[in-house]
C-alpha positions in Angstrom: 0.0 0.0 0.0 1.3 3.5 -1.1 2.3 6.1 1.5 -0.5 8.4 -0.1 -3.2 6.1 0.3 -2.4 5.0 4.1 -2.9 8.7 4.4 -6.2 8.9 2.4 -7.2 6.1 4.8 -6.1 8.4 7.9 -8.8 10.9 6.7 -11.6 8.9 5.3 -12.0 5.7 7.8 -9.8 6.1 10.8 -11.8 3.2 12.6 -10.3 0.9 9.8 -6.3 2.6 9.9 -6.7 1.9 13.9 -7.4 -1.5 13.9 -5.2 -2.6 11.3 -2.2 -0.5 12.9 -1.0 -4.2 14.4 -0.4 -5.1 10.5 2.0 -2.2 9.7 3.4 -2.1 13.0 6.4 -4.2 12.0 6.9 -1.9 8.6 6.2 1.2 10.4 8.8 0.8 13.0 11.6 -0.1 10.2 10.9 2.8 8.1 10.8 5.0 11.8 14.3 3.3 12.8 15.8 4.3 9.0 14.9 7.7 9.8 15.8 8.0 13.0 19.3 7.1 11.5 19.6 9.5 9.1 16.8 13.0 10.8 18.2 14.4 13.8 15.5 13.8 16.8 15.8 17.8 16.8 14.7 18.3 13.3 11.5 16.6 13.6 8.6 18.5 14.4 4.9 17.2 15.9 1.9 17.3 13.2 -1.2 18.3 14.7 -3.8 18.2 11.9 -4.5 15.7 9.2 -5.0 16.7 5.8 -6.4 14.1 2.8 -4.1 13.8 0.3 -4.4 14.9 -3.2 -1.4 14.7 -5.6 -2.1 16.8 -8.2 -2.6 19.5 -5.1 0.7 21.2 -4.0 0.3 22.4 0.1 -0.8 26.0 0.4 -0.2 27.9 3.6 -3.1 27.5 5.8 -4.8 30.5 7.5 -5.7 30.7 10.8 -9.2 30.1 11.8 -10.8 33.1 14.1 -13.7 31.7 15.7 -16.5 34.0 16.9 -15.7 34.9 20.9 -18.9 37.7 20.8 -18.9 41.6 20.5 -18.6 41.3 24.4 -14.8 39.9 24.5 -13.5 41.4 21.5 -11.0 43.5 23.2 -9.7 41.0 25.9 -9.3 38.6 22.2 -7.4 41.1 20.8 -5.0 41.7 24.0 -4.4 38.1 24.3 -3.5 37.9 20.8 -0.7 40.8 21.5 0.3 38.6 24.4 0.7 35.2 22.1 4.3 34.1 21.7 4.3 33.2 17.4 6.7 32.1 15.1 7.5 35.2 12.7 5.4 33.6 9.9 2.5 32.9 11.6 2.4 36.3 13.0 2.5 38.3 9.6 -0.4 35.9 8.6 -2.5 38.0 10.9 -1.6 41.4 9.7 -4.9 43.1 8.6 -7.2 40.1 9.7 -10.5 40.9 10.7 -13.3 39.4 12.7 -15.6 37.4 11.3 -18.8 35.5 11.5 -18.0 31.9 12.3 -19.7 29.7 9.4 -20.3 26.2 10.4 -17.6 24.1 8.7 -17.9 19.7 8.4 -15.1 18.5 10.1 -13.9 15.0 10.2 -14.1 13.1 13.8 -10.3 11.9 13.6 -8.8 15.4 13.2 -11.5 16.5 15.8 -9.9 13.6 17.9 -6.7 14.5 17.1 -7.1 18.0 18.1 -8.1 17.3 21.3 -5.5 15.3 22.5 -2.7 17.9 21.1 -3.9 20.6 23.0 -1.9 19.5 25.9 0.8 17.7 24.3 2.2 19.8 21.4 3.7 22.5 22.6 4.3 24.8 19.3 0.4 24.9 19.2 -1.0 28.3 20.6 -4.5 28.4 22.1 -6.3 31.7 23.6 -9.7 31.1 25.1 -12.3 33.4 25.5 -15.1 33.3 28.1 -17.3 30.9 26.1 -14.5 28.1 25.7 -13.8 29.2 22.3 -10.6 30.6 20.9 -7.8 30.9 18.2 -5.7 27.6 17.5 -2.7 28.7 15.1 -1.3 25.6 13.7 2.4 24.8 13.2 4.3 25.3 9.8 5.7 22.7 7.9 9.0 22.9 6.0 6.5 22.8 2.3 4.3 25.2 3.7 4.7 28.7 2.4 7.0 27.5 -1.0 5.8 26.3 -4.2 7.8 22.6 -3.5 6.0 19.6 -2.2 6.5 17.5 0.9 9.4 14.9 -0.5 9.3 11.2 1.0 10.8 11.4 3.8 8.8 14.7 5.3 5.3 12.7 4.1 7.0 9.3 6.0 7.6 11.8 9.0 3.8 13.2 8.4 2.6 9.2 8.5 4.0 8.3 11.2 3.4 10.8 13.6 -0.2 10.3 12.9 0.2 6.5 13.8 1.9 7.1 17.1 -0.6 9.8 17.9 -3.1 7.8 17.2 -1.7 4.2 18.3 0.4 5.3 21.7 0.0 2.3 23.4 1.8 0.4 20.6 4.7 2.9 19.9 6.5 3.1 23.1 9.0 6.0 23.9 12.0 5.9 22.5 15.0 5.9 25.1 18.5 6.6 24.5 21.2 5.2 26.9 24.5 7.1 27.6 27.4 5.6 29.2 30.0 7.6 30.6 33.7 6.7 29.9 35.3 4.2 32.6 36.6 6.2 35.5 40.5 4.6 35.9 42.7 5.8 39.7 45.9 3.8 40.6 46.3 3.0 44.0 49.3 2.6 44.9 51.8 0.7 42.1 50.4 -2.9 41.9 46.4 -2.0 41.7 44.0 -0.3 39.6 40.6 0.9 40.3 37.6 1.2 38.2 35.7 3.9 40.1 32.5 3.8 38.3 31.9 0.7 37.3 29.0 0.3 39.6 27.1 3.0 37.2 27.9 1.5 34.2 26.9 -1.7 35.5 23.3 -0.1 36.0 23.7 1.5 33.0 24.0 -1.7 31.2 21.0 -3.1 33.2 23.6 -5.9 34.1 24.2 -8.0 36.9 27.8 -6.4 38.4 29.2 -10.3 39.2 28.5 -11.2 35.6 30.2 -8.0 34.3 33.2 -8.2 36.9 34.1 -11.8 35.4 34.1 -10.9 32.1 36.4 -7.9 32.9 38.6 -10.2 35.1 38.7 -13.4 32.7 40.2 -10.7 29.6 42.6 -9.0 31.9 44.4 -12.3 33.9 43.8 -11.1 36.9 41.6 -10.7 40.1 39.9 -8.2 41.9 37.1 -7.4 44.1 34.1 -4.6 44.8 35.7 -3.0 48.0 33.6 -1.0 50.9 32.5 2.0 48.5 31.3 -0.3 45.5 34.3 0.6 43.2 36.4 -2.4 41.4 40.1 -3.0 42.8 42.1 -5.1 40.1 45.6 -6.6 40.6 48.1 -4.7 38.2 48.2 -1.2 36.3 45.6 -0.9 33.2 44.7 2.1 31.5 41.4 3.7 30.9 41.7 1.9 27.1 42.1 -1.7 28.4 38.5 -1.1 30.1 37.2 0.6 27.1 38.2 -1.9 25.1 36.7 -5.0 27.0 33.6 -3.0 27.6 33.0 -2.4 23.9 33.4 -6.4 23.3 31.2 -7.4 26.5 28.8 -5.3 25.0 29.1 -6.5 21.5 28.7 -10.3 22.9 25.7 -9.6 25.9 23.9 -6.6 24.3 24.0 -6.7 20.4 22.4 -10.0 19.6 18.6 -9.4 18.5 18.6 -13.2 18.3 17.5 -13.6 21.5 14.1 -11.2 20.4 11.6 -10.8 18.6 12.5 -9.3 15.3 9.9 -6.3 15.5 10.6 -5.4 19.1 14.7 -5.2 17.9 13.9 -3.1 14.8 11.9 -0.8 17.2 14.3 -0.5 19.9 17.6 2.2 20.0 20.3 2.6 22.1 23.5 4.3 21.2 26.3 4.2 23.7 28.2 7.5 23.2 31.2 7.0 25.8 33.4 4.9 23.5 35.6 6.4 20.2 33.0 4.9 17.8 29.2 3.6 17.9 29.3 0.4 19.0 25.4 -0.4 19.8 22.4 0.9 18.0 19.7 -1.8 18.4 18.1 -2.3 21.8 15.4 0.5 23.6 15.1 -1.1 26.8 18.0 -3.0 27.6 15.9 -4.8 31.1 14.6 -6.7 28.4 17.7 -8.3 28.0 19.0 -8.2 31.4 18.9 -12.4 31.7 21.2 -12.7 28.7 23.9 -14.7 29.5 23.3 -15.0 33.8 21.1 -16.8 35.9 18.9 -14.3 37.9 18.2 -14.7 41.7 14.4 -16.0 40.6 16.4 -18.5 38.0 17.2 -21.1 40.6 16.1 -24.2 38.3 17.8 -27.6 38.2 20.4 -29.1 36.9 19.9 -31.2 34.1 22.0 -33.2 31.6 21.9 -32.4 27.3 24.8 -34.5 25.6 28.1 -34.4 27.4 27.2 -30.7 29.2 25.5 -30.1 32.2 23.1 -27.4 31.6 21.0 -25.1 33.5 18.2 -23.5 31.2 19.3 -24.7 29.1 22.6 -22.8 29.1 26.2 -24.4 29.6 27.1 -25.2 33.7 30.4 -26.3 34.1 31.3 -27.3 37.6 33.7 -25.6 39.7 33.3 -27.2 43.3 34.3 -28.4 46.7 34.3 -31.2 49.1 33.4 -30.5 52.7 31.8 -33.5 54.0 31.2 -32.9 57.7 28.6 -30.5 57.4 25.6 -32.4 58.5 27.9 -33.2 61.9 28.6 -29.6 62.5 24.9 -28.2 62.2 23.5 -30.7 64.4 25.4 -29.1 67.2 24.6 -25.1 67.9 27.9 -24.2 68.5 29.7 -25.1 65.7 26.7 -24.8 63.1 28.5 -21.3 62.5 31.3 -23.1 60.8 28.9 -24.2 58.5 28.0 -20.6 57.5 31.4 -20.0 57.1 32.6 -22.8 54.7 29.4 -21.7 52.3 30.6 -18.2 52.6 34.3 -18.8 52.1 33.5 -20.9 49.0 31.2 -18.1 47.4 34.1 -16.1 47.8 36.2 -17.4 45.4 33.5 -18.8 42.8 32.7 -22.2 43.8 28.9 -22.9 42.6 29.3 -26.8 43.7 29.3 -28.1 47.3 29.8 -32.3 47.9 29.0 -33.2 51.6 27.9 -36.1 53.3 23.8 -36.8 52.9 24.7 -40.1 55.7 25.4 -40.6 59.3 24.7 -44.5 59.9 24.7 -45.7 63.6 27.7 -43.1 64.4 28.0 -40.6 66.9 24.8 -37.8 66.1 23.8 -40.7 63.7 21.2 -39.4 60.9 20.3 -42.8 60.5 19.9 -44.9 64.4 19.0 -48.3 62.8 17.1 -49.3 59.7 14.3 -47.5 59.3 14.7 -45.0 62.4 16.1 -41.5 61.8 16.9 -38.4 64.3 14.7 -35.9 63.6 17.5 -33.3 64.9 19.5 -34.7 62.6 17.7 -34.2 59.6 16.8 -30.6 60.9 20.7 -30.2 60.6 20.5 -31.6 56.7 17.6 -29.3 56.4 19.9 -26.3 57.4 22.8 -27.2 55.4 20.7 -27.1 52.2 19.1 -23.7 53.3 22.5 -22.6 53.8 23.4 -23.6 50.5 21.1 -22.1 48.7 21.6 -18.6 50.3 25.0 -18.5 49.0 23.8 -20.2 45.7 26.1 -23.2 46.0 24.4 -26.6 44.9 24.7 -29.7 46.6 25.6 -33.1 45.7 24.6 -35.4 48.4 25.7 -39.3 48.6 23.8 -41.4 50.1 26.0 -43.9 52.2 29.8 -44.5 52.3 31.9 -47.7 50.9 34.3 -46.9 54.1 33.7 -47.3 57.3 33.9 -43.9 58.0 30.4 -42.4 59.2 28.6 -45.8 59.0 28.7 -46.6 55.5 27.9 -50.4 53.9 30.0 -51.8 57.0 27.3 -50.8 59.2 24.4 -51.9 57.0 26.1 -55.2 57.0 26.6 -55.0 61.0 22.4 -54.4 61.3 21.9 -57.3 59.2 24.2 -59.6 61.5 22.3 -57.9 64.3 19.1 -59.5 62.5 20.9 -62.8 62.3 22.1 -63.0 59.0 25.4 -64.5 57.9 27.1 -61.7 56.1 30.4 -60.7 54.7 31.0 -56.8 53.8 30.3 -57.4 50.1 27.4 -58.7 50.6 25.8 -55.5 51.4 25.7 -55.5 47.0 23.7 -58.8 46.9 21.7 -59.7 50.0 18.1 -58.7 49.9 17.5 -57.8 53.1 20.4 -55.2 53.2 19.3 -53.9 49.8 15.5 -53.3 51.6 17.6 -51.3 54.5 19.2 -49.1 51.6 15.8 -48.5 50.2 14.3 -47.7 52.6 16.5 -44.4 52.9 14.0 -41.4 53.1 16.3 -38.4 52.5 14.6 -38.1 49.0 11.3 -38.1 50.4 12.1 -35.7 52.9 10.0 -31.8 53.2 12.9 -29.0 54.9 11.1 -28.1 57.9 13.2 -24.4 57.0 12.2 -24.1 53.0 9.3 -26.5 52.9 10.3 -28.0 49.8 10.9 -31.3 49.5 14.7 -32.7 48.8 13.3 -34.3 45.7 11.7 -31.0 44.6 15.0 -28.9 45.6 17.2 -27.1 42.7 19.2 -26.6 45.4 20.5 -30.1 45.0 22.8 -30.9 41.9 23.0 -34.6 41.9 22.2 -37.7 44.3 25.2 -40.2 44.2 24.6 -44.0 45.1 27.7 -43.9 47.3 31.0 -43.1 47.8 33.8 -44.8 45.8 32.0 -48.2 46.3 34.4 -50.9 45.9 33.4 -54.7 45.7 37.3 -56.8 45.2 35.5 -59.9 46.4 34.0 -60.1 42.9 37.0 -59.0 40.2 35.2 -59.6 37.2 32.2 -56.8 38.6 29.3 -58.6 38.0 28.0 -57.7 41.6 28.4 -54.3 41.8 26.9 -54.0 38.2 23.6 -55.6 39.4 23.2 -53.1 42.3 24.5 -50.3 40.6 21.6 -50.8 37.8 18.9 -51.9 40.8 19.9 -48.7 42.8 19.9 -46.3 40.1 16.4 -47.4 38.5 15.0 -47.0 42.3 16.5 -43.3 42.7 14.9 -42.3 39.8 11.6 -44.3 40.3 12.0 -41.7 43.3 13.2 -38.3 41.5 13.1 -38.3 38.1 14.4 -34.7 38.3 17.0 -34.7 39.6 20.4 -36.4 38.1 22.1 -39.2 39.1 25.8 -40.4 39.8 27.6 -43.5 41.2 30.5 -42.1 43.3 33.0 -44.2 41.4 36.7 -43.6 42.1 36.9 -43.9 38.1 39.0 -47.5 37.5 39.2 -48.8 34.6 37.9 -52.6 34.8 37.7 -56.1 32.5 35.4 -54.4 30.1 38.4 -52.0 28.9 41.6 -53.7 29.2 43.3 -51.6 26.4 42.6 -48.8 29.3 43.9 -50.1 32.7 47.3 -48.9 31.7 45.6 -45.5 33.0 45.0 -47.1 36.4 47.3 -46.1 38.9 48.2 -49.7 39.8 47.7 -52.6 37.8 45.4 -54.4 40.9 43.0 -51.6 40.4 41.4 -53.3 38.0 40.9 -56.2 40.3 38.4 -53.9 42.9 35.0 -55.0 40.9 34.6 -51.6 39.7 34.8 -50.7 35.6 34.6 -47.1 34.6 33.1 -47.4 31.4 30.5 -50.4 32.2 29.4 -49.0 35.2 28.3 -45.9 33.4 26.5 -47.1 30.8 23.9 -48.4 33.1 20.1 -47.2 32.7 19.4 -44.3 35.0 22.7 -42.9 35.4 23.5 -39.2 34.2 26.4 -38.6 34.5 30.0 -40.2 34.8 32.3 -40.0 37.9 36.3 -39.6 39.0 38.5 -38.9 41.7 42.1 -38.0 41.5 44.8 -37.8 43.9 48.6 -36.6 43.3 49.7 -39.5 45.6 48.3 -41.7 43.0 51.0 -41.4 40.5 53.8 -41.7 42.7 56.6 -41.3 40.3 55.6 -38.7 38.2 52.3 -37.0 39.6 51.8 -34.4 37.7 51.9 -35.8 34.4 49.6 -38.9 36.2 46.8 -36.5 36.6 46.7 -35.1 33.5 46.7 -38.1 31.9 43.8 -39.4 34.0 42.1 -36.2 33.5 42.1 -36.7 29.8 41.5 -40.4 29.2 38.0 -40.1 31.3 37.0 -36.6 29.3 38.0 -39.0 26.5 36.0 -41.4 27.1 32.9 -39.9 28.9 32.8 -37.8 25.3 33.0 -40.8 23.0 32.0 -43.9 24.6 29.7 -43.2 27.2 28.5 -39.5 25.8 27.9 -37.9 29.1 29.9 -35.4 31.1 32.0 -36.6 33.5 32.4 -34.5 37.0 36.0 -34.9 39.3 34.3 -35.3 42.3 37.3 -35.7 44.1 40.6 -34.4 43.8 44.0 -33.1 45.7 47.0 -33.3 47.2 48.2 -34.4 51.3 50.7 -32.4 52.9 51.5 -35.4 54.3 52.9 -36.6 51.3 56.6 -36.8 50.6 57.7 -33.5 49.1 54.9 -31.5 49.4 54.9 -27.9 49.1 52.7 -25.1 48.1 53.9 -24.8 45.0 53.1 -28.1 44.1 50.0 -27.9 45.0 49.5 -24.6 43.2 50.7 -26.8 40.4 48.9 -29.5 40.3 45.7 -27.3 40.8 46.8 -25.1 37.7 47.7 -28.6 35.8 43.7 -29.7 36.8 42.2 -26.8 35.5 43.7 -26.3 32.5 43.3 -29.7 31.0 39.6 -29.3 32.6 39.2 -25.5 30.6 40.7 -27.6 26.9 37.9 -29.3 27.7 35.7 -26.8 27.9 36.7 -25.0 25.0 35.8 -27.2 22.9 32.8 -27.8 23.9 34.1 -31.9 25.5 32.7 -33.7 28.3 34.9 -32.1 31.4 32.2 -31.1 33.2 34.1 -29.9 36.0 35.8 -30.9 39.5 35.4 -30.7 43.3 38.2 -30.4 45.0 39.0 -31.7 48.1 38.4 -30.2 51.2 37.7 -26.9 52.1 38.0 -25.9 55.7 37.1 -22.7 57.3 39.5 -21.4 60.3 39.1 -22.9 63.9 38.7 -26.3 62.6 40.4 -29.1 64.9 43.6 -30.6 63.5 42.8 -33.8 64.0 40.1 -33.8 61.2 42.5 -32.3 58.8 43.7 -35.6 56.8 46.4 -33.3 55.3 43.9 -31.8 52.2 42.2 -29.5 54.2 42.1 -25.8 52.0 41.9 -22.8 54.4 41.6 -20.2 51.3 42.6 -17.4 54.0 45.8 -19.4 54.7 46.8 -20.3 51.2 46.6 -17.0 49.0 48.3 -18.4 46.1 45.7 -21.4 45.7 42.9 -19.1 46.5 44.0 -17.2 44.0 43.9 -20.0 41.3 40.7 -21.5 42.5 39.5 -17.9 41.9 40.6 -17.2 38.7 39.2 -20.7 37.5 35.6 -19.9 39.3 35.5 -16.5 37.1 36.7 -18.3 33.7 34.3 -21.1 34.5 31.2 -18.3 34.6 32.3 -17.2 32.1 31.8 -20.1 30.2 28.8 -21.0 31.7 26.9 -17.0 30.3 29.0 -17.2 26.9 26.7 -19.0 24.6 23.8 -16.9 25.8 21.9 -17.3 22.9 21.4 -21.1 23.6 22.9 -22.7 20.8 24.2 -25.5 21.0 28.1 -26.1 20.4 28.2 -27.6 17.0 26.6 -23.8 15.9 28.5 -21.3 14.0 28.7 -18.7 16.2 31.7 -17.6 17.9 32.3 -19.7 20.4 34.9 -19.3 23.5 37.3 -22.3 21.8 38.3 -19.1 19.8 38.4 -16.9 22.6 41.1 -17.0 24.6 40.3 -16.1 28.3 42.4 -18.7 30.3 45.3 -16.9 32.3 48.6 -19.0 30.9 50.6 -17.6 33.9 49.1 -20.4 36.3 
């Protein structure tokens, strides 16, 4: 439809233009957003009247109307004309005019309508009222008026689509223009820099400061932190460029992507970011629209689930940086060290870590979850109940196992113990084969358990990441792994008969079995593959999301570094191609009990981790992360320290690597925030390099 007939169709059925506005909404916004690219805002002016259009017609200045006031008020008319404030045009037109007798004239109901609503919104429009409520209305000049030229397109576009917002508001929207001010740099003192309003530009952006802060800090290698007054303190000297630079490109990767909306609302949206050398946005109005791009918000807290080899959380990417600290439960069943509890959550927040593994088991020990089959301590479970509140205020998940294959609180040697207590004849690997021990396993009710502090049920809980059948089970009565197959794929079908939402794992220690033997030459000793457990077999089983590992340095006695690379990469290997899930580290560390330990190597080997972890990730492979093992807070007895304990405000240099891994992990988690998966096109991080190569 031409231009000139929409605006025959303003004047002679404005009804019909009104409801059909939803049809050349999309067009109409286009043709307003090429305009607004090449008109200055200034230079366009508000049309108050509408006029049919006639082509063979040129535009003729238009005289103003003087409606009758009466005899009565012609002298206070005439002194509030003297008063009027006029363009110089409009006020020669009234040179010599003289009163006259209004004639009744037909007018058309839109312009009436249009009229109207002007009055109070155009402000180049001049209205003097006389005692009867009538009065002079001198209408504003267009550029044709007054010249022998005509209106050319883009004056009669102008013309059209005025008339459609004025008449259509509630489908135009305002236009809003965002203006970011240029990154305010100080140096304090010689080794730190700080970003004193980054804060604004945060809000600028409409972004969440974390999510900006580890972009900033995963281009720069390096660390930092918001300090009292809100400002951003980063390790090493950088110049107001440097933050200029990585702005422009966080902006380019977050804000520029009309993907993510709908192709009408990004024509009709604008924002032009004037701080940087050049224009580097021009397509978004209302950037809270956007605000979820590439973070989880606090109302976001969904689960975990599995697609491929990646664990993903709406469906974005949610690689696993993590920590063990099992004796949680323990400490907040007793009031005065439930505090440490607080402490570890808070302490691992601190540095990044979104995963928390801890104990979900107590059996027949010493403040004992579980008292005897079937009988639980309610106190107990009130102390579960708080660690997974606790969790979730510091947005750490949990993975819980649900008994032990050590001895160590309870585990399958007390299962076996209440059996004998029953009068059975057991051995410990039975607890894989008899029934009756089975039935006490079963008949575990964490899963079915409502948090008397959240009142969601465990089942129901995001909060949780995983449920694992049990720690590092182990059956070496049975070499060839038969037994611990069958009640891996009984116990895994039961979980999930349970909770089909949430995913679960074995536990495994990650040994290769009979099923593989071109792989046991990864195995740390040849008898490993002797303990009845088989790393790929075991995962292949029905009900089982995802594959597990441990890793210690003491493993690979000779040469341990190059050990746990080498482990690290034959289970990505294989958890990519033979088993096609990811596969999570549960465990992993090193003693300073063992021979030769120092810092540095365990700065080393935590550096070696994540990097073979991040060439992983980079491509888009099954690493799915690690957990490492243990955090401690301060004030912890020494006698629970079995030489791995982590006090991050004792041990700056690994703090600062688990640190730096937390933020390159985020960012890898918000980079694909158009949820694409990784075989797309788009860039990917494989081709941007964030990783700090100074570990």
């Amino acid at each position: 439809m031409c231009v000139g007939a929409v605006l025959g169709l303003l004047d002679a059925s404005p009804f019909k233009i009104i409801v059909g506005f939803g049809e050349f909404e999309t067009s109409a916004r286009r043709f307003e957003s090429i305009m607004e690219e090449d008109t200055p805002i200034e230079a366009k002016e508000d049309i108050s009247e509408i006029a049919p259009f006639d082509p063979s017609k040129k535009k003729k200045k238009k005289k103003p109307v003087i409606q009758d006031a009466g005899d009565d008020n012609t002298d206070k008319l005439a002194e509030n004309i003297e008063n009027l404030s006029i363009s110089e045009g409009v006020e020669n037109a009234f040179v010599g005019l003289k009163k006259k007798k209004k004639k009744p004239v037909e007018t058309n109901p839109l312009d009436d309508e249009i009229i109207d609503n002007e009055e109070d919104l155009d402000e180049e429009n001049v209205v003097a009222e006389d005692e009867e409520g009538d009065g002079i209305i001198l209408q504003q000049q267009y550029p044709w008026e007054g010249s022998d030229r005509d209106y050319d397109y883009e004056e009669l576009l102008s013309r059209v689509f005025h008339i459609l917002r004025e008449n259509n508001p509630e489908l135009a929207g305002d236009r809003r223009r965002t203006v970011m001010r240029p990154p305010q740099v100080l140096r304090e003192g010689t080794k730190k820099t700080v970003f004193v309003n980054f804060m604004d530009l945060c809000k600028t952006m409409h972004r969440q400061p974390e999510h900006v802060m580890t972009f900033l800090l995963a281009e720069m290698g390096t660390s930092g932190s918001l300090d009292g007054q809100q400002r951003l303190v980063i390790k090493g000297r950088f110049a107001p460029k440097n933050f200029e630079g990585i702005l422009r490109r966080y902006i380019s990767k977050f804000l520029v992507y009309p993907l993510t909306m709908s192709m009408s609302y990004a024509m009709a949206a604008k924002v032009r970011i004037q701080s940087f050398p050049k224009r580097i946005v021009s397509s978004f109005s209302d950037v809270s629209r956007i605000c979820e791009i590439g973070e989880m918000e606090d109302d976001a807290w969904t689960m975990v689930q599995k697609k491929g080899n990646q664990f993903v959380v709406n469906d974005q990417p949610f690689y696993v940086n993590g920590f063990n600290t099992y004796w949680l439960m323990v400490f907040a069943a007793d009031q005065s060290t439930r505090g440490k509890v607080t402490e570890v959550f808070q302490q691992a927040s601190s540095v990044g870590l979104t995963v928390g593994r801890t104990w979900a088991f107590n059996d027949g020990q010493c403040r004992a979850l579980q008292k005897s089959p079937f009988v639980y301590d309610e106190e107990v479970f009130k102390a579960l109940d708080f660690v997974v509140s606790e969790a979730k205020k510091y947005k750490i998940r949990l993975i819980l196992p649900l008994t032990n294959n050590w001895e160590d609180y309870g585990g399958k040697a007390q299962y076996v113990n209440w059996g004998k207590a029953a009068g059975l004849n057991l051995t410990s690997d039975e607890f894989f084969s008899h029934p009756t021990v089975k039935n006490y396993y079963k008949a575990n009710t964490v899963l079915n358990r409502v948090n008397t502090l959240t009142n969601i049920t465990y089942k129901d809980d995001p909060t949780i990441f995983a449920w694992e059948l049990m720690n590092e089970p182990r059956c070496p009565s049975d070499p060839s792994g038969d037994k611990l197959q069958a009640w891996i794929e009984e116990m895994a079908v039961y979980v999930k008969s349970i909770d089909r939402k949430h995913l679960v794992g074995i536990g495994l220690e990650g040994f290769y079995g009979p099923s593989t033997p071109n792989r046991v030459q990864f195995n740390p000793n040849t008898d490993d593959q002797k303990l009845g457990t088989d790393f790929i077999r075991n995962h292949q089983v029905l009900g089982v999301d995802f594959a597990s590992a441990h890793i210690y340095a003491n493993w690979g006695s000779d040469a341990p570094i190059r050990f746990v690379k080498a482990w690290l990469q034959s289970h990505i290997e294989d958890a990519q191609n033979a088993l096609g899930m990811p596969v999570l580290f549960g465990e992993f560390g090193v003693s300073s009990k063992d021979p030769g330990y120092n810092t540095s190597f365990r700065d080393m080997l935590f550096s070696t981790a994540y990097k073979t972890l991040l060439n992983s990730t980079k491509k888009g492979g099954s690493g799915g992360g690690s957990l490492l093992w243990q955090l401690f807070p301060e004030g912890i007895d020494k006698k629970m320290d079995d030489g791995y304990a982590i006090v991050l405000s004792k041990s700056p240099s690994t703090s600062d690597i688990i640190s730096r891994h937390s933020q390159t992990i985020m960012f890898f988690n918000s980079f694909c925030s158009w949820k694409c998966d990784w075989g797309c096109k788009k860039k990917h991080p494989s081709k941007t390099s964030v990783y700090h190569d100074d570990l």
